[in-house]
DOMI-640536 format. One line per 8 residues: number of its first residue (from 0); their letters; for each residue x, y, z of N, C-alpha, C, O. Coordinates in nm, 4 decimals, always signed. Layout:
<rs>
NUM = a = X,Y,Z,X,Y,Z,X,Y,Z,X,Y,Z ~ ...
</rs>
This chain:
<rs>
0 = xxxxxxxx = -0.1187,+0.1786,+3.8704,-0.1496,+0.0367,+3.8634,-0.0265,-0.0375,+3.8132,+0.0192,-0.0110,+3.7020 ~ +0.0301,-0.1321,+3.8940,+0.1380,-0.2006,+3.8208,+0.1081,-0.3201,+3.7746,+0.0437,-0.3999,+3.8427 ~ +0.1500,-0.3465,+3.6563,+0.1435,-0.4444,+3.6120,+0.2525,-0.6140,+3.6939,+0.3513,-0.6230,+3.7668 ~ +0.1656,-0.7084,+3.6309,+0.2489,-0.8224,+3.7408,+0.3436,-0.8954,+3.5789,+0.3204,-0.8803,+3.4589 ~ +0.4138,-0.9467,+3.6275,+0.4755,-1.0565,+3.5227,+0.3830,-1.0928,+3.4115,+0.3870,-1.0722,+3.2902 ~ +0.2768,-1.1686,+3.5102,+0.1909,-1.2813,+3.4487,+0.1212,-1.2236,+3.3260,+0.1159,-1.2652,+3.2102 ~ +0.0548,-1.0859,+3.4009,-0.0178,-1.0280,+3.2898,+0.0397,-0.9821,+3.1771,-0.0186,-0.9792,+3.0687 ~ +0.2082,-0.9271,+3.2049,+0.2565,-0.8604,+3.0873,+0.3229,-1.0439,+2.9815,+0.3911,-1.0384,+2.8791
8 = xxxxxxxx = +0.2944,-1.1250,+3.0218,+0.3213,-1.2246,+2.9876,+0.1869,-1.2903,+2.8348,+0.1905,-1.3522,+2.7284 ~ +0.0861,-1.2204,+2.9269,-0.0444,-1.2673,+2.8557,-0.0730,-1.1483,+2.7553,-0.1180,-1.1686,+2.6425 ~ -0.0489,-1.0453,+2.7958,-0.0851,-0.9402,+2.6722,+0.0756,-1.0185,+2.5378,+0.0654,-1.0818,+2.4327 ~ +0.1574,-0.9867,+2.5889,+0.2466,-1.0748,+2.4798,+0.2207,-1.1653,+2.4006,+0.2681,-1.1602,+2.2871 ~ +0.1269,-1.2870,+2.4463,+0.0501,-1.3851,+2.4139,-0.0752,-1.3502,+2.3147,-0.1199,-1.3968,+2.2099 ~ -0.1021,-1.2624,+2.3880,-0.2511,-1.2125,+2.2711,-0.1519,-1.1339,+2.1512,-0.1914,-1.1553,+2.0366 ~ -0.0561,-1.0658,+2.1600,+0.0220,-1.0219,+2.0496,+0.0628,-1.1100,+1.9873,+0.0678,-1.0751,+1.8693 ~ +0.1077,-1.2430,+2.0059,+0.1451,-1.3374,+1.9555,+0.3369,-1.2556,+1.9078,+0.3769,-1.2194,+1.7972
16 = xxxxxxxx = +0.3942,-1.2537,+2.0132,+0.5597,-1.2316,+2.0139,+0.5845,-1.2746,+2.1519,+0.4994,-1.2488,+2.2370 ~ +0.6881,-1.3351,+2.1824,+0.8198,-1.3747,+2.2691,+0.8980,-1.2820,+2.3382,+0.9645,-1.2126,+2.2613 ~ +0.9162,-1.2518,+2.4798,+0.9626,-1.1367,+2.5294,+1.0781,-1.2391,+2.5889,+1.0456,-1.3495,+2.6325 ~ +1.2119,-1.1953,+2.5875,+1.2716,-1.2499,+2.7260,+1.2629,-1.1630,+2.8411,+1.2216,-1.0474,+2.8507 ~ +1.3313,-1.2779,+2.9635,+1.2958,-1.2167,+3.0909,+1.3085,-1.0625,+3.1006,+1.2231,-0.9882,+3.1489 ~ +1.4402,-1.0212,+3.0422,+1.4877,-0.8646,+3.0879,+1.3464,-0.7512,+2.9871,+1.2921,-0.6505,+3.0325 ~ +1.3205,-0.8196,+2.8372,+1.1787,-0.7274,+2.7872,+1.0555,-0.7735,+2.8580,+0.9535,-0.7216,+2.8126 ~ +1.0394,-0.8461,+2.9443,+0.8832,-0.8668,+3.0278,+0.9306,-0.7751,+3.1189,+0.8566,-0.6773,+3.1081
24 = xxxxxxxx = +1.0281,-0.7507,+3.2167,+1.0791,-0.6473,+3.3153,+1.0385,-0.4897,+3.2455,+0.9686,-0.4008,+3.2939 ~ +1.1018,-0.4940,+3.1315,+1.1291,-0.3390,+3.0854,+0.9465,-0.2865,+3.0471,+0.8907,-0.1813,+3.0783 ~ +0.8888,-0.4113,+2.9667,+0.7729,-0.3371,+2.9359,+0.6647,-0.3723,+3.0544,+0.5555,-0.3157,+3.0599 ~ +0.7001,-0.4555,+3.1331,+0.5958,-0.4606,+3.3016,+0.6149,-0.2819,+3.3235,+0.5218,-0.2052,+3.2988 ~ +0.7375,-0.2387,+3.3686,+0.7453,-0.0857,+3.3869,+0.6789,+0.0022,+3.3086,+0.6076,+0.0945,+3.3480 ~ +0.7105,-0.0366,+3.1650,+0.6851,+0.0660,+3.0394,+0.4858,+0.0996,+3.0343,+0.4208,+0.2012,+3.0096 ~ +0.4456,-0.0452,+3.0720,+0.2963,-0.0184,+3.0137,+0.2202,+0.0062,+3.1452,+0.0975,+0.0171,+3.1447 ~ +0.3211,+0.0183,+3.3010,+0.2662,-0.0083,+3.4236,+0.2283,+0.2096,+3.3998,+0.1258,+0.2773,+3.4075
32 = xxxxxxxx = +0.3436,+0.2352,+3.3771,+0.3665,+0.3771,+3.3407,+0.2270,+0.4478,+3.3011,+0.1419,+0.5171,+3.3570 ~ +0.2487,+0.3965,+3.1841,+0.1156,+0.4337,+3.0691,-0.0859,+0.4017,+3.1365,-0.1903,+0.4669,+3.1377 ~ -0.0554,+0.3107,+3.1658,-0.1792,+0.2829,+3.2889,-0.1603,+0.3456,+3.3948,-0.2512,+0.3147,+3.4720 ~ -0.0559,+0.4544,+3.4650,-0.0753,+0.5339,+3.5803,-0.1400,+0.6321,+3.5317,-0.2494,+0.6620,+3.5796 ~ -0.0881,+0.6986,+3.4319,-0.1548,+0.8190,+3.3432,-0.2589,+0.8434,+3.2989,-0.3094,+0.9557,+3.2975 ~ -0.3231,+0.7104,+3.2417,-0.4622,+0.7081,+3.2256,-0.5639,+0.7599,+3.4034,-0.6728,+0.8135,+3.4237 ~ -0.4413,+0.7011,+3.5051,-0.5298,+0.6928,+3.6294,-0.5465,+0.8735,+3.6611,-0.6461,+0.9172,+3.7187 ~ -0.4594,+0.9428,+3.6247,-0.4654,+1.0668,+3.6550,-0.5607,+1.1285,+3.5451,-0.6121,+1.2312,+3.5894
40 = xxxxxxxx = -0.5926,+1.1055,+3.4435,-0.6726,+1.1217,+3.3524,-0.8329,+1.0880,+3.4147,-0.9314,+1.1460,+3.3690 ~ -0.8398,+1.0097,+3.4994,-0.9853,+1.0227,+3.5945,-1.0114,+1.1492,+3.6628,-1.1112,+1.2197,+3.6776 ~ -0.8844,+1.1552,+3.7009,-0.9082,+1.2983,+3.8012,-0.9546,+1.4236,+3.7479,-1.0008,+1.5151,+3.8160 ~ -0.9374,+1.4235,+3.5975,-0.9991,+1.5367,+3.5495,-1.0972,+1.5400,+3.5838,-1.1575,+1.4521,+3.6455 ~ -1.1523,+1.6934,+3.5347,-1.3111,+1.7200,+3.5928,-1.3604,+1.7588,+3.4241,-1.3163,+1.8514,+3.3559 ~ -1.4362,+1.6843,+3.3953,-1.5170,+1.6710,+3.2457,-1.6124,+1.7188,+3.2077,-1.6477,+1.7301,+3.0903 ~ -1.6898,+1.7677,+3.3430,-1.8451,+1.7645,+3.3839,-1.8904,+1.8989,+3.2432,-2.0034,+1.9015,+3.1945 ~ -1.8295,+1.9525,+3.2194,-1.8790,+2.0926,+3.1108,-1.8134,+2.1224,+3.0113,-1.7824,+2.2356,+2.9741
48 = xxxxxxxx = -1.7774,+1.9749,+2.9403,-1.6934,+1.9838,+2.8102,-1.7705,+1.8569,+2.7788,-1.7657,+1.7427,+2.8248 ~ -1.8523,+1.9232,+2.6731,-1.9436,+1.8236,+2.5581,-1.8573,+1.7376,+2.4712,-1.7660,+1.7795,+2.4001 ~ -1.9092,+1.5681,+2.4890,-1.8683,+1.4763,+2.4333,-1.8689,+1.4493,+2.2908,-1.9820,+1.4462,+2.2423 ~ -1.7580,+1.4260,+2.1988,-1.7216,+1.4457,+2.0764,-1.6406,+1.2679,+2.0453,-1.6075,+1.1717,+2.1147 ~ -1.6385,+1.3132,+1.8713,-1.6147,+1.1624,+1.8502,-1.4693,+1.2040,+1.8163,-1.4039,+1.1029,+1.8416 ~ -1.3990,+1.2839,+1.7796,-1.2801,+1.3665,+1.7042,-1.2436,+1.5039,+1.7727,-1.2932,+1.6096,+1.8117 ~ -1.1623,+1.4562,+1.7655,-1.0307,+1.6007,+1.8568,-1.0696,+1.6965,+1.7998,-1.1125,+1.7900,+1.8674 ~ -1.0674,+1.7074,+1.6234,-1.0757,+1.8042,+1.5472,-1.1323,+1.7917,+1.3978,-1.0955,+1.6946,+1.3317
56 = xxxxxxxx = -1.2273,+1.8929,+1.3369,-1.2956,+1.8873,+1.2920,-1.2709,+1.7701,+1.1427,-1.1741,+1.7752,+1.0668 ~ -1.3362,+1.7150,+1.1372,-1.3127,+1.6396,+1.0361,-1.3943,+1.6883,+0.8660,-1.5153,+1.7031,+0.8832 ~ -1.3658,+1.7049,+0.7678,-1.4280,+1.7111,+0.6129,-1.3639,+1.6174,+0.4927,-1.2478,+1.6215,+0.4520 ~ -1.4660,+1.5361,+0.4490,-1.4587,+1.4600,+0.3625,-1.3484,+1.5171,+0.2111,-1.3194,+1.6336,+0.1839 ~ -1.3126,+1.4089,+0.1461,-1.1983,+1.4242,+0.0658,-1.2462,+1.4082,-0.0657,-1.1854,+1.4617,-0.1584 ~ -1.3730,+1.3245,-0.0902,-1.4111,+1.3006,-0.1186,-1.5466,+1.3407,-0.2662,-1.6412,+1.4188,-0.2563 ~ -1.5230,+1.2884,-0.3422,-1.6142,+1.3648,-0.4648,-1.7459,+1.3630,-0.3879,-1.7675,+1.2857,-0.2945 ~ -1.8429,+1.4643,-0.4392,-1.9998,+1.4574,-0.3457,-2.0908,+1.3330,-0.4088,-2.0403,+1.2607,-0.4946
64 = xxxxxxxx = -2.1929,+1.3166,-0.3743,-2.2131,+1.1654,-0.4255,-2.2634,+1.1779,-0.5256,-2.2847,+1.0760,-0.5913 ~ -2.3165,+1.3527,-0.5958,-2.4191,+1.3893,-0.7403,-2.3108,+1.3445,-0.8200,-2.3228,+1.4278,-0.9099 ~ -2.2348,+1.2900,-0.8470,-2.1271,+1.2551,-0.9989,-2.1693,+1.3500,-1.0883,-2.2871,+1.3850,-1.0808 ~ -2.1096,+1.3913,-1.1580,-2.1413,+1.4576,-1.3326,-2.1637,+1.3050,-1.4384,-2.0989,+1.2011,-1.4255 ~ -2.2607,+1.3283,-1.5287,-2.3236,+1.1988,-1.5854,-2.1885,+1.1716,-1.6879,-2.1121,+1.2501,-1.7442 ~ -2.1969,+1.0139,-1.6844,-2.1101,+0.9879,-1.8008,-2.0949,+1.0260,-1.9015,-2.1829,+1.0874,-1.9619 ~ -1.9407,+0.9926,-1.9649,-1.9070,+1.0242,-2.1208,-2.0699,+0.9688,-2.2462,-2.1663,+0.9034,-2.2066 ~ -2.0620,+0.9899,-2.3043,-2.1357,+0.8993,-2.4287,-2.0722,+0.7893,-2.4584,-1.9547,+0.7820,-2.4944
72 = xxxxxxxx = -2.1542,+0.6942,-2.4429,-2.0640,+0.5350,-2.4737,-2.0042,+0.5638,-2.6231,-1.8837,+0.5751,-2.6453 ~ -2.1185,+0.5751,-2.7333,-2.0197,+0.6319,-2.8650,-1.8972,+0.6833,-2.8390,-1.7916,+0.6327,-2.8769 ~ -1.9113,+0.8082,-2.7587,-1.8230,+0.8790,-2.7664,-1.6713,+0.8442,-2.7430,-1.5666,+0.8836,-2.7944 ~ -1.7104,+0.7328,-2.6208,-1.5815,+0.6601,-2.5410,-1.5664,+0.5989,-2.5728,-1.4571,+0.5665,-2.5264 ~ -1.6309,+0.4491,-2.7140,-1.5688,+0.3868,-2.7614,-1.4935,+0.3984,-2.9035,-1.4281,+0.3114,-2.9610 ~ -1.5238,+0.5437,-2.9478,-1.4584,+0.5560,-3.0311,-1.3140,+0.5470,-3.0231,-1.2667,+0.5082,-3.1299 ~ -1.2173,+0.5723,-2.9222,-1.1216,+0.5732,-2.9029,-1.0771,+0.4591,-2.8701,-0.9623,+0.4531,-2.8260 ~ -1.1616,+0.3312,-2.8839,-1.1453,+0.1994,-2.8755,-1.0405,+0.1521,-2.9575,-1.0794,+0.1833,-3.0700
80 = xxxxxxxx = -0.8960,+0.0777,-2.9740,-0.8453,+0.0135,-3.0541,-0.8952,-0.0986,-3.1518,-0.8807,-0.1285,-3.2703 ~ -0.9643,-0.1474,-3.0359,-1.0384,-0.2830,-3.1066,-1.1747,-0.2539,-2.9975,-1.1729,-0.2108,-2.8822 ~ -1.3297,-0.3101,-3.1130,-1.4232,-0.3206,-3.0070,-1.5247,-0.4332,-3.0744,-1.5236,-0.4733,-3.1908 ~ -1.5912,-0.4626,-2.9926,-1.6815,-0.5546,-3.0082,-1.8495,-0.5354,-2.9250,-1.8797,-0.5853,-2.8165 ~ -1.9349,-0.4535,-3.0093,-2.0714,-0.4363,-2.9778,-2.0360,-0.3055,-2.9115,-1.9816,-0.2056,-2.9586 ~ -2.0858,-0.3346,-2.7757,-2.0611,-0.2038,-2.7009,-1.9857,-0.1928,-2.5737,-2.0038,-0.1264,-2.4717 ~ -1.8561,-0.3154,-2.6269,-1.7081,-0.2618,-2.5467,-1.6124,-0.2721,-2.5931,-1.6008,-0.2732,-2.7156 ~ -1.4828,-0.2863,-2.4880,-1.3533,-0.2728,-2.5516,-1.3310,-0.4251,-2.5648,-1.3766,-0.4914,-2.4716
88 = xxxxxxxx = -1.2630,-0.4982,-2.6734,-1.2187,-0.5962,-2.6875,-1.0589,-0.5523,-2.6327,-0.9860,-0.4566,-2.6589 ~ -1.0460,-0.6590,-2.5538,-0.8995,-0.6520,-2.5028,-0.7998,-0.7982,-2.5309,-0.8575,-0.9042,-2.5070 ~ -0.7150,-0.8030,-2.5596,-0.6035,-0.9911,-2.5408,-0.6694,-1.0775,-2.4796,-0.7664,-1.0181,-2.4323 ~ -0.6732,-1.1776,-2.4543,-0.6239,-1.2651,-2.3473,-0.5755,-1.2693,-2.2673,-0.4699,-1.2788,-2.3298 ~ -0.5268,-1.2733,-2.1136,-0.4495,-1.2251,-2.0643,-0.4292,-1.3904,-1.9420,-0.3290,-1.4364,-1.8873 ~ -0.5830,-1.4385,-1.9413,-0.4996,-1.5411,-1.9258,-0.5612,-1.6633,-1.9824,-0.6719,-1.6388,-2.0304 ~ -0.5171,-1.8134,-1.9941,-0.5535,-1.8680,-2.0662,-0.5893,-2.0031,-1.9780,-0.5107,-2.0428,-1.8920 ~ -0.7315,-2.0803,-2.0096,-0.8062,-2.1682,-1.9608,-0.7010,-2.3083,-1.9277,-0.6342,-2.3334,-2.0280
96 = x = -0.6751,-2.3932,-1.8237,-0.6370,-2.4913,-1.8156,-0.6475,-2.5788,-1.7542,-0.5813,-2.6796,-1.7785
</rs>
């Protein structure tokens, strides 16, 4: 499928960048390329290879969602510098104006 001027003119446009004449030439070729390939990519035959969302197996990185229960608030505000009831009093950091 080749691409025309116009169109490689308008995808530019939706990118929101400025091609001159000789980069609308180079990437008319470049993305005409990349859309032939996809066309040979039809020709495969798919029919007995089950549809997947990921190339390859994916596993979370992630802590599991049971958490281990919190510190003891005592416990954690003891190490408080300064506190007030049952948190950390901290500065000011910024000031009303």
């Amino acid at each position: 499928m080749r691409l025309s001027r116009e169109q490689v003119l308008h995808v530019a446009t939706l990118c929101r960048i400025g091609l001159t004449e000789e980069e609308v030439e180079r990437f008319r070729s470049q993305l005409s390329h990349v859309l032939e390939q996809f066309e040979v990519l039809k020709e495969v035959d798919t029919t007995d290879v089950p549809p997947t969302s990921h190339s390859v197996p994916l596993h979370t990185v992630l802590r599991p969602d049971d958490p281990s229960p919190p510190f003891p608030r005592e416990e954690v505000l003891r190490n408080a510098p300064r506190r007030e009831g049952a948190f950390f009093r901290v500065p000011l950091v910024l000031e009303e104006g």
